[in-house]
Biopython code that builds the backbone (N, CA, C, O; Angstrom):
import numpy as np
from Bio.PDB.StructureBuilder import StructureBuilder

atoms = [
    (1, "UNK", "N", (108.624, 105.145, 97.504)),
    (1, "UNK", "CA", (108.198, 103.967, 96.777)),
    (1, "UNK", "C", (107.687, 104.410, 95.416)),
    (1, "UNK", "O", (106.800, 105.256, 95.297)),
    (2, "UNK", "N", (108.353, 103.732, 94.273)),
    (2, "UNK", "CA", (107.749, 103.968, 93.161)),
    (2, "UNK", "C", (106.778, 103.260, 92.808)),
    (2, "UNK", "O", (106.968, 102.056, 92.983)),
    (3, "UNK", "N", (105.320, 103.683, 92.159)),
    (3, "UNK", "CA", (104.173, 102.721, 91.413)),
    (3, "UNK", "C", (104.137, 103.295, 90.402)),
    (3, "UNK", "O", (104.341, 104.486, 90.164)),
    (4, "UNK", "N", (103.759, 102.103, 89.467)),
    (4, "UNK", "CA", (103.813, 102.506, 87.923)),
    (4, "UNK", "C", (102.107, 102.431, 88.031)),
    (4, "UNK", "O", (101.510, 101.733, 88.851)),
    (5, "UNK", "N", (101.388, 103.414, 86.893)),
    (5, "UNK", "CA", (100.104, 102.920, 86.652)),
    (5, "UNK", "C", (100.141, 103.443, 84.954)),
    (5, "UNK", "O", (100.805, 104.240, 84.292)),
    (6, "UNK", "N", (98.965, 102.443, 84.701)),
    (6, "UNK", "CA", (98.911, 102.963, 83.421)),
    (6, "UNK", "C", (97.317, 104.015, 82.906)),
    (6, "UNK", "O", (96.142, 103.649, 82.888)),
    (7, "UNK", "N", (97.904, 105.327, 82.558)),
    (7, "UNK", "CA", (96.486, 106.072, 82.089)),
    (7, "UNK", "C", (95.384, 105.690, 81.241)),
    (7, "UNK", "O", (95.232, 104.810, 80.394)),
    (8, "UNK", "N", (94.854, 106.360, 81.588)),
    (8, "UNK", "CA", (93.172, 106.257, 80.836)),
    (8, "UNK", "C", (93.091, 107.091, 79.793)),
    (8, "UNK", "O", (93.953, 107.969, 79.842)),
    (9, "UNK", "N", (92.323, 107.152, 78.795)),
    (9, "UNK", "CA", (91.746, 108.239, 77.477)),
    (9, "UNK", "C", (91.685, 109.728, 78.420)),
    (9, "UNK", "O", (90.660, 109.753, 79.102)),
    (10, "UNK", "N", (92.181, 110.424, 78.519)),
    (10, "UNK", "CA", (91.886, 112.103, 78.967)),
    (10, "UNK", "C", (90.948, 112.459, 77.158)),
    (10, "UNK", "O", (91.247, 112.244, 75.984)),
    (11, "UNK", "N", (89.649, 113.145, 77.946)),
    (11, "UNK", "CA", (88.619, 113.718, 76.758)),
    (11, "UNK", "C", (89.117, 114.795, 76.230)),
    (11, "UNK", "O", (88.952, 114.913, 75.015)),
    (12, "UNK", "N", (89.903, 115.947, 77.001)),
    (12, "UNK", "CA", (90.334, 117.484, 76.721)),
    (12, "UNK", "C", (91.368, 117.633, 76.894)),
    (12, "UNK", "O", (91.686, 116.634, 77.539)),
    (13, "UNK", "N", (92.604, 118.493, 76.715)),
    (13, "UNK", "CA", (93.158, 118.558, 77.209)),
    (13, "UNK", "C", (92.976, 119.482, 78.824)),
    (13, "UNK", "O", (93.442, 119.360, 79.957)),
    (14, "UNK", "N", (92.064, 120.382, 78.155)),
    (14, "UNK", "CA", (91.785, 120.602, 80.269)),
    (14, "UNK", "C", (92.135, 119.530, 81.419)),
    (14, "UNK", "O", (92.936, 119.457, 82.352)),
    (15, "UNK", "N", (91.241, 118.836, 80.932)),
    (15, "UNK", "CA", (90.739, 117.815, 81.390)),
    (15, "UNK", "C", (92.099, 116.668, 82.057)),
    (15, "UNK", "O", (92.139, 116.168, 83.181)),
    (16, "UNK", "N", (93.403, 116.460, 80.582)),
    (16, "UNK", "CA", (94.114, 116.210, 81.329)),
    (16, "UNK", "C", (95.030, 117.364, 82.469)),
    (16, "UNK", "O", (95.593, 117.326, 83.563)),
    (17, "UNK", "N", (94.787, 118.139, 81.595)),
    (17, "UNK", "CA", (95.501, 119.773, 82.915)),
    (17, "UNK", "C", (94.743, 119.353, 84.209)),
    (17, "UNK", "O", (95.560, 119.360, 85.130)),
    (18, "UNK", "N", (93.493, 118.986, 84.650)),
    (18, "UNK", "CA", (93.180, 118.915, 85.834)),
    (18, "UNK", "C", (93.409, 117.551, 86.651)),
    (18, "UNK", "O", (93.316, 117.555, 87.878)),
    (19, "UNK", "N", (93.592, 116.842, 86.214)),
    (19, "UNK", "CA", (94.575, 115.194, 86.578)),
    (19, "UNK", "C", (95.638, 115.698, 87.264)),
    (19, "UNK", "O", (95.909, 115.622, 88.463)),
    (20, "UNK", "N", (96.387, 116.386, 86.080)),
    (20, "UNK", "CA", (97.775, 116.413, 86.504)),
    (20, "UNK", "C", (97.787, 117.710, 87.916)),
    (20, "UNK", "O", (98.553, 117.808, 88.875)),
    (21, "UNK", "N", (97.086, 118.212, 87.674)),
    (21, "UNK", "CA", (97.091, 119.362, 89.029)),
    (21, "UNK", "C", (96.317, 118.984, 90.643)),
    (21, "UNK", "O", (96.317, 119.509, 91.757)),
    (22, "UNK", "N", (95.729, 117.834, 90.041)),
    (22, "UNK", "CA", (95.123, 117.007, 91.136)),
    (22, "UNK", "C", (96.266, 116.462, 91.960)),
    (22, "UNK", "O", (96.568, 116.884, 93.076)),
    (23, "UNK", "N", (96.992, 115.296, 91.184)),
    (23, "UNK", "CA", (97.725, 114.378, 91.671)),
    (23, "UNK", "C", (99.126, 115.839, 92.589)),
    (23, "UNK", "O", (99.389, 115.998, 93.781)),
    (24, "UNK", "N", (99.682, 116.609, 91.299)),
    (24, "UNK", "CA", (100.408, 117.624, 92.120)),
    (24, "UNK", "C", (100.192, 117.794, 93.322)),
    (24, "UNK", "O", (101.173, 117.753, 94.064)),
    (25, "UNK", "N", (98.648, 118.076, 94.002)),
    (25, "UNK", "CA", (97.961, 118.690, 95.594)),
    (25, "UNK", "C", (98.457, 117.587, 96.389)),
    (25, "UNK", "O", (98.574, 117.794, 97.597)),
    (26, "UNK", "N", (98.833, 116.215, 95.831)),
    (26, "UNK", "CA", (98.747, 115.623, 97.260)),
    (26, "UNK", "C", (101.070, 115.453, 97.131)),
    (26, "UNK", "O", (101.950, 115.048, 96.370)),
    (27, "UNK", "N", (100.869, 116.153, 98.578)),
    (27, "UNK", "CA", (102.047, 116.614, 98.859)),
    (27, "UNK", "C", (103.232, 115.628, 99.030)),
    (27, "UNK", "O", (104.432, 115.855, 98.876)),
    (28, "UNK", "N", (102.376, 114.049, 99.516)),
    (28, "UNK", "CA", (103.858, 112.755, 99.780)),
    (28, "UNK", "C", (104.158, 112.451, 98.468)),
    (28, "UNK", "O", (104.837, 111.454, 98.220)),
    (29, "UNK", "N", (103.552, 113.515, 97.179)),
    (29, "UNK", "CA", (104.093, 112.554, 95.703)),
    (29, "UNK", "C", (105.388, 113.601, 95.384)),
    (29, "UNK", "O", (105.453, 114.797, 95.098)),
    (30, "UNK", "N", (106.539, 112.354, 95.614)),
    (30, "UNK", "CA", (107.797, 113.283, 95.259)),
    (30, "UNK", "C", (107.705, 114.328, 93.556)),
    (30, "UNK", "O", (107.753, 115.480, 93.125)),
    (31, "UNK", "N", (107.506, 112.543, 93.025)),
    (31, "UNK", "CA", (107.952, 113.415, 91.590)),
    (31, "UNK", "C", (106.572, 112.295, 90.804)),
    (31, "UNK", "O", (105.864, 111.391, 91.247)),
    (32, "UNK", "N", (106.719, 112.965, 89.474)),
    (32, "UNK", "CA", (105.776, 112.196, 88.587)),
    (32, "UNK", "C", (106.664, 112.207, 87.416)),
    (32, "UNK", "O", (107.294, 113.214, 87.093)),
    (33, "UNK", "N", (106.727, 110.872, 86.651)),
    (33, "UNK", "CA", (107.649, 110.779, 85.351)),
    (33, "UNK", "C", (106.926, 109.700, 84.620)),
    (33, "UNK", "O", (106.559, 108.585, 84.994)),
    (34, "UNK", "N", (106.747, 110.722, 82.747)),
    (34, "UNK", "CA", (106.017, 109.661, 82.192)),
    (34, "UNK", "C", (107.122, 108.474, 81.634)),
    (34, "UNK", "O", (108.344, 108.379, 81.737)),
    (35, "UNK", "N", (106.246, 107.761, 81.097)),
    (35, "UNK", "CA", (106.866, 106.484, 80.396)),
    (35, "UNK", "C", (105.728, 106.005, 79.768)),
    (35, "UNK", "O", (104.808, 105.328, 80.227)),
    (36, "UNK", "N", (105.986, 106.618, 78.232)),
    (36, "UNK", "CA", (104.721, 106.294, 77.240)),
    (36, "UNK", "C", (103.255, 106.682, 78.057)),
    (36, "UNK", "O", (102.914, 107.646, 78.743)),
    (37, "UNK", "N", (102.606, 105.478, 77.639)),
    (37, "UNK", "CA", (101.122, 105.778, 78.409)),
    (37, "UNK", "C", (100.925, 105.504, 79.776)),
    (37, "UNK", "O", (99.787, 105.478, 80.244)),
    (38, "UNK", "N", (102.348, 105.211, 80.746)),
    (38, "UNK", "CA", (102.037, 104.887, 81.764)),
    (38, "UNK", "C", (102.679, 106.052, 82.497)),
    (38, "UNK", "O", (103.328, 106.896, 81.877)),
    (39, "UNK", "N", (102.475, 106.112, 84.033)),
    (39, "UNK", "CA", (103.044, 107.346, 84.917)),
    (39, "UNK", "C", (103.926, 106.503, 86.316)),
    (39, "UNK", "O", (103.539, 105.600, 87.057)),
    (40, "UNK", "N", (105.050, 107.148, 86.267)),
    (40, "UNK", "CA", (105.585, 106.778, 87.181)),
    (40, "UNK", "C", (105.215, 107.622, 88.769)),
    (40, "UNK", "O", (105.584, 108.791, 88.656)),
    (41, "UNK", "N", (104.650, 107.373, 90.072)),
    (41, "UNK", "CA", (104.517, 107.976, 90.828)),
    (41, "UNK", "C", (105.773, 107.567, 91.810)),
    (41, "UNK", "O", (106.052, 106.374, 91.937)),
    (42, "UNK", "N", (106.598, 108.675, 92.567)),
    (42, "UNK", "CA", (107.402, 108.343, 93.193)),
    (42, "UNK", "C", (106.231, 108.666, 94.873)),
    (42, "UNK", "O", (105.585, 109.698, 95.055)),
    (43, "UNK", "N", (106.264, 107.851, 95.527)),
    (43, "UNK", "CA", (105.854, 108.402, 96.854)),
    (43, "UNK", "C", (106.593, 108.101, 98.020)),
    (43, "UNK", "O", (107.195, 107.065, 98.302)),
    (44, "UNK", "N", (106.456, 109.218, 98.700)),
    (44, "UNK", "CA", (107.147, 109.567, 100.040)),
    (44, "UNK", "C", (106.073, 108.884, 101.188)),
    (44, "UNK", "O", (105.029, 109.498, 101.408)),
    (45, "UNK", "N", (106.287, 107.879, 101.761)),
    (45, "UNK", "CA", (105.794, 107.152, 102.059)),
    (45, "UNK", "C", (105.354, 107.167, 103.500)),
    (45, "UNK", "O", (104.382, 106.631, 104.032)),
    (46, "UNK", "N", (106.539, 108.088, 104.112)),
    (46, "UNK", "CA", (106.492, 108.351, 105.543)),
    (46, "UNK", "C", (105.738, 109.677, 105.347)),
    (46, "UNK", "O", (105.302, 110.150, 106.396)),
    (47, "UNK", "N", (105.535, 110.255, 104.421)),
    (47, "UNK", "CA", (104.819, 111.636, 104.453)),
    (47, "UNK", "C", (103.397, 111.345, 103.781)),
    (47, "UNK", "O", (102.813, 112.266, 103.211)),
    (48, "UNK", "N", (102.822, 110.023, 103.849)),
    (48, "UNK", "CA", (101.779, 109.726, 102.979)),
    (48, "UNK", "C", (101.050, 109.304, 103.932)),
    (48, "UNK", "O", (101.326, 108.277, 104.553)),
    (49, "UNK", "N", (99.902, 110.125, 104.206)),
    (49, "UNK", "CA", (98.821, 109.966, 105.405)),
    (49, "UNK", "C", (97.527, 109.605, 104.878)),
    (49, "UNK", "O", (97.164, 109.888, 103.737)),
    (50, "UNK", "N", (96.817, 108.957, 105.752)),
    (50, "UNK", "CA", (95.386, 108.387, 105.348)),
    (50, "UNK", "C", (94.868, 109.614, 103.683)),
    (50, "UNK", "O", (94.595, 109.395, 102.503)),
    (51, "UNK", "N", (94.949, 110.502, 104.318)),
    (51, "UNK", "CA", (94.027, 111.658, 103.573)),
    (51, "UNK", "C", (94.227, 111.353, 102.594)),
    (51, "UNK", "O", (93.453, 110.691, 101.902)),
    (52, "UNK", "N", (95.636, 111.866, 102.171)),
    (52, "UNK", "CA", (96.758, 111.802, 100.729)),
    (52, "UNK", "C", (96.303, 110.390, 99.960)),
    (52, "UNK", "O", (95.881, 110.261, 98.810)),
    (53, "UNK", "N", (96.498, 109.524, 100.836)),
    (53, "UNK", "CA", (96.071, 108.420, 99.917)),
    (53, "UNK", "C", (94.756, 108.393, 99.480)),
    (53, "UNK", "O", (94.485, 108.125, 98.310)),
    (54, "UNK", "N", (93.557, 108.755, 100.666)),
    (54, "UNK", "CA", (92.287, 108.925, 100.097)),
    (54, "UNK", "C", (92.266, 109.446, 98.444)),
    (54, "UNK", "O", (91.889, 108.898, 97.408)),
    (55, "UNK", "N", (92.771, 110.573, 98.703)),
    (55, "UNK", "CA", (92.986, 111.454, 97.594)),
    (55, "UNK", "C", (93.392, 110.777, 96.312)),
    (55, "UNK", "O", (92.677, 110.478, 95.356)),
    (56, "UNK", "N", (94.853, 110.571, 96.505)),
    (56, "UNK", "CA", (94.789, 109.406, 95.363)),
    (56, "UNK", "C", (94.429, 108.603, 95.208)),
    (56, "UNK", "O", (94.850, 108.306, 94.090)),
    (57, "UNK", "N", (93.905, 107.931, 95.507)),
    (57, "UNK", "CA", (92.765, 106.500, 94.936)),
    (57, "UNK", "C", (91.553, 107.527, 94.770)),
    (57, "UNK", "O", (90.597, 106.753, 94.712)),
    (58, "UNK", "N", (91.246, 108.290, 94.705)),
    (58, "UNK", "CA", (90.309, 108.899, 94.887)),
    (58, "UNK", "C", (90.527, 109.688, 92.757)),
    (58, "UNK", "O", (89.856, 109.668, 91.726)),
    (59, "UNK", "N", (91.318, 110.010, 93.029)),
    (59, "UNK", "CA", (91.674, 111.045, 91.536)),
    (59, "UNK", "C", (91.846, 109.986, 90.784)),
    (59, "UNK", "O", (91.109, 110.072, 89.801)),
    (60, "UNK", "N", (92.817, 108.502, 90.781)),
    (60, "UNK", "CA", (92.630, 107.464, 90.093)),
    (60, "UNK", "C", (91.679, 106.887, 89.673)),
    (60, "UNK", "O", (91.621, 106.462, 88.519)),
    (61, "UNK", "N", (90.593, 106.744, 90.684)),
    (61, "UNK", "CA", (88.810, 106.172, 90.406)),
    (61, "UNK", "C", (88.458, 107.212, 89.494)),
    (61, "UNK", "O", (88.087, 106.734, 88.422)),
    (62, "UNK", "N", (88.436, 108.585, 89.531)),
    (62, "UNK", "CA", (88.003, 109.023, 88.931)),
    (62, "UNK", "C", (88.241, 109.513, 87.587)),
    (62, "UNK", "O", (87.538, 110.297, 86.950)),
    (63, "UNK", "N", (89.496, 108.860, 87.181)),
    (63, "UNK", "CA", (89.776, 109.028, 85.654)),
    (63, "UNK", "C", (90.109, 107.372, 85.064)),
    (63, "UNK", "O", (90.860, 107.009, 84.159)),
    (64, "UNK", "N", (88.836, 106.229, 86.379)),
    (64, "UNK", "CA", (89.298, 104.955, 85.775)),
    (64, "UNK", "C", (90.737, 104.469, 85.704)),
    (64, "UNK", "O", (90.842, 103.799, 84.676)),
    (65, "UNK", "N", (91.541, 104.507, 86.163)),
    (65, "UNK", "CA", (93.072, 104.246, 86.231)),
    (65, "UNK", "C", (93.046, 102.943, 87.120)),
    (65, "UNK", "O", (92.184, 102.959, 87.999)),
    (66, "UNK", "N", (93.790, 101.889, 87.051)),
    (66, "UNK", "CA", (93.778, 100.299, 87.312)),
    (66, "UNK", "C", (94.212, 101.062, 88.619)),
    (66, "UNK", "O", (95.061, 101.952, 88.563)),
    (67, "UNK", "N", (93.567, 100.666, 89.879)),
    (67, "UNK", "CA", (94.281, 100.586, 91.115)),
    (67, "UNK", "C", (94.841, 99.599, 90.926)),
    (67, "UNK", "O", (94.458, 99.424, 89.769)),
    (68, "UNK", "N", (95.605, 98.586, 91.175)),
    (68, "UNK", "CA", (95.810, 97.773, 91.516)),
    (68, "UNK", "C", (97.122, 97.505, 91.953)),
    (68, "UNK", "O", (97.552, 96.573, 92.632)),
    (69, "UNK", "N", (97.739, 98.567, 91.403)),
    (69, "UNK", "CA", (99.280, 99.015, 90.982)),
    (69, "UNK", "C", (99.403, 99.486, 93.046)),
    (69, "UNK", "O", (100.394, 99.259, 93.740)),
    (70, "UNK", "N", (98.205, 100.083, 93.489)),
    (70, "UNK", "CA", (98.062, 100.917, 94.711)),
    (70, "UNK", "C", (98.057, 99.727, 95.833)),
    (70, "UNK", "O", (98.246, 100.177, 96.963)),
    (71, "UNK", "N", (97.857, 98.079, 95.767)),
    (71, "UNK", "CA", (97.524, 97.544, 96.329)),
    (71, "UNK", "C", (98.701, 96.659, 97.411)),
    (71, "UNK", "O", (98.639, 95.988, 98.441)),
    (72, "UNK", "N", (99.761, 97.139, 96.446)),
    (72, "UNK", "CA", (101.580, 97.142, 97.238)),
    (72, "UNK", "C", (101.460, 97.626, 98.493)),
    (72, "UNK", "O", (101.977, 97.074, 99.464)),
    (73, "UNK", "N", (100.472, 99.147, 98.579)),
    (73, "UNK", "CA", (100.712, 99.279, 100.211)),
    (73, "UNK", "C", (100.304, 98.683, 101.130)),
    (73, "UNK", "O", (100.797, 98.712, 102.257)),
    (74, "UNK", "N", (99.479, 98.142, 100.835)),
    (74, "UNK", "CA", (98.364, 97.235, 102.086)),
    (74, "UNK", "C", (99.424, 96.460, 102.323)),
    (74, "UNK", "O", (99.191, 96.112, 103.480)),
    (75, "UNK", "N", (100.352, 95.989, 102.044)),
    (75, "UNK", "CA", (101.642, 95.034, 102.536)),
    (75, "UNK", "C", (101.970, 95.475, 104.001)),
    (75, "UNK", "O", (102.067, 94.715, 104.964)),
    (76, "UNK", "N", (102.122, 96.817, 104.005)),
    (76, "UNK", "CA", (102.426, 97.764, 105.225)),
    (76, "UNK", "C", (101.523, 97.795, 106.089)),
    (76, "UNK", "O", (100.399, 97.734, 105.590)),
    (77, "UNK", "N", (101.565, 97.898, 107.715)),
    (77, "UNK", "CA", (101.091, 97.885, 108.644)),
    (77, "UNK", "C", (100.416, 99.275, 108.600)),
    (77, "UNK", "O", (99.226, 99.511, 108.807)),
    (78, "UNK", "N", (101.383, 100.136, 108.296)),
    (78, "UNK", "CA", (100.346, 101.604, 107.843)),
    (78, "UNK", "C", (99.526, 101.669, 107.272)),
    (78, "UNK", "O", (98.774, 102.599, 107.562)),
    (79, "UNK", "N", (99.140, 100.822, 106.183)),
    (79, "UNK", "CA", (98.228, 100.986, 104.941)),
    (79, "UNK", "C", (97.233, 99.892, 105.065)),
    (79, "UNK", "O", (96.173, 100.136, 104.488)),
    (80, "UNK", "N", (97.327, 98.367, 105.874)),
    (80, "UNK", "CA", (96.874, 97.704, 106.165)),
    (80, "UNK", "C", (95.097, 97.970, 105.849)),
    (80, "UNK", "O", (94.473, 97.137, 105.192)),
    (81, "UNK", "N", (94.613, 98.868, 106.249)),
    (81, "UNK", "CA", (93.454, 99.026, 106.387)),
    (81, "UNK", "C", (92.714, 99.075, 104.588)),
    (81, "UNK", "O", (91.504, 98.892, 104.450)),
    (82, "UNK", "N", (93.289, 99.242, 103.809)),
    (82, "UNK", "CA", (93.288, 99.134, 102.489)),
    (82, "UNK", "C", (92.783, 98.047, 102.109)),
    (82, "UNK", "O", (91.999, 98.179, 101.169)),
    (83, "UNK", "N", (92.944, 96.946, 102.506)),
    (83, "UNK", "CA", (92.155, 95.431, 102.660)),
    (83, "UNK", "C", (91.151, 95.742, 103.081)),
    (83, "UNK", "O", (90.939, 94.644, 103.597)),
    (84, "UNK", "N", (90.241, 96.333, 103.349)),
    (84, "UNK", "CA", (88.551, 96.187, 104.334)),
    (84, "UNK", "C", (87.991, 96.184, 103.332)),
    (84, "UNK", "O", (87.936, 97.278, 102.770)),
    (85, "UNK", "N", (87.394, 95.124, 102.714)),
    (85, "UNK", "CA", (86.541, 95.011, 101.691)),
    (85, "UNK", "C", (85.136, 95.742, 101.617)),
    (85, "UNK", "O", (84.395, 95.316, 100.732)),
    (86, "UNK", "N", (84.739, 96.586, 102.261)),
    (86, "UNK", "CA", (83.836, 97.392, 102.926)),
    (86, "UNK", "C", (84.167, 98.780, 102.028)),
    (86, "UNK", "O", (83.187, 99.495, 101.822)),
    (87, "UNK", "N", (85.352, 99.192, 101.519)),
    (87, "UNK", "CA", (85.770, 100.229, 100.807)),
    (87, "UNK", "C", (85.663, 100.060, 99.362)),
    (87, "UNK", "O", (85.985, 99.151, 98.597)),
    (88, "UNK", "N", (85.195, 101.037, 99.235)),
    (88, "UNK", "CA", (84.328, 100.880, 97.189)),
    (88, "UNK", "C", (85.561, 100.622, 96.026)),
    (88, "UNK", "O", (85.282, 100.287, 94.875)),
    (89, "UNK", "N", (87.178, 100.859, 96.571)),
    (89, "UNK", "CA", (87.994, 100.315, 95.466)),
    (89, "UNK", "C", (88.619, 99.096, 95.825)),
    (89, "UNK", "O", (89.618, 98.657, 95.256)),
    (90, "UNK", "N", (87.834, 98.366, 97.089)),
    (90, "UNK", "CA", (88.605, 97.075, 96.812)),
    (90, "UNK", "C", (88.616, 96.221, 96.103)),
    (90, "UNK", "O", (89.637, 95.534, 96.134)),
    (91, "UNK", "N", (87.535, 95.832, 95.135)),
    (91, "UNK", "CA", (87.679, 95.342, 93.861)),
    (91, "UNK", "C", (88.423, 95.089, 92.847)),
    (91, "UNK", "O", (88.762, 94.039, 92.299)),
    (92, "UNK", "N", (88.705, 96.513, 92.602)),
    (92, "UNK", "CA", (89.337, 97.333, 91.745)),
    (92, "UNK", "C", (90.959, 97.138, 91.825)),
    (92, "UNK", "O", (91.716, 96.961, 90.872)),
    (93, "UNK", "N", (91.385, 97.241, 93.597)),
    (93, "UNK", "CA", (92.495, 96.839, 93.820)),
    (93, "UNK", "C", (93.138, 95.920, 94.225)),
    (93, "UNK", "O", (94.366, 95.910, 94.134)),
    (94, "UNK", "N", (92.517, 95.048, 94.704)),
    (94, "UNK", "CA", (92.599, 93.599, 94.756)),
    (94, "UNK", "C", (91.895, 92.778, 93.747)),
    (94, "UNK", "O", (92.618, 91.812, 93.503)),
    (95, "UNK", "N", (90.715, 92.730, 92.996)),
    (95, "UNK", "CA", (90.485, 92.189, 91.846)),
    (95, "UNK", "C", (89.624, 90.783, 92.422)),
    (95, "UNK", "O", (89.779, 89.635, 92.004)),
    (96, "UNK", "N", (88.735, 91.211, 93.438)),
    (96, "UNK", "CA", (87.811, 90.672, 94.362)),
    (96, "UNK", "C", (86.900, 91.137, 94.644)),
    (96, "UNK", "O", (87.072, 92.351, 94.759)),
    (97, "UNK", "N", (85.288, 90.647, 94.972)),
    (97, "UNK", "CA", (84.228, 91.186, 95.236)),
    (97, "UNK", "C", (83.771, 90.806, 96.701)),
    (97, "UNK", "O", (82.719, 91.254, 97.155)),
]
sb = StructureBuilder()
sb.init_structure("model")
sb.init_model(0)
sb.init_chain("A")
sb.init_seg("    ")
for serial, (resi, resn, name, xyz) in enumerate(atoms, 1):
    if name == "N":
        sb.init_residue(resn, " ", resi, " ")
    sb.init_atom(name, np.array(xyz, "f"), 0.0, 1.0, " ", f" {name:<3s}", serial, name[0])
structure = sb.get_structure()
């Protein structure tokens, strides 16, 4: 499944070096392809486990990046749990308090 998101200001370039080596670690992301200021994530979807996703929503919160783009999976019976408004980016990814 492809999601588009669009980036945030990176302060350093370190800084973006450590984004991009973040998102690399989590293993269901096939490929990454830019397009201007936005990033294409390809994900492997059957290889994308609770953790992995933790992870990414996790590296996204933390460089401010719109979840919302992330909120396609909760469609899925796998991902379902992504709706529990009890979790600190549901806001963010649904656009609800």
């Amino acid at each position: 499944m492809k999601l588009q998101i669009e980036l945030s200001k990176f302060y350093t370039e370190k800084d973006e070096l450590r984004f991009f080596i973040a998102l690399r670690e989590i293993s269901a992301l096939k490929s990454i392809q830019g397009v201007g200021r936005s990033l294409i994530l390809d994900l492997d979807l059957r290889g994308l486990s609770r953790d992995s996703l933790f992870e990414l929503i996790g590296i996204l919160t933390r460089y401010q990046i719109n979840l919302k783009p992330i909120s396609i999976l909760a469609e899925r019976s796998k991902f379902a749990w992504l709706k529990d408004k009890r979790w600190y980016w549901y806001g963010g990814m649904f656009g609800k308090q």
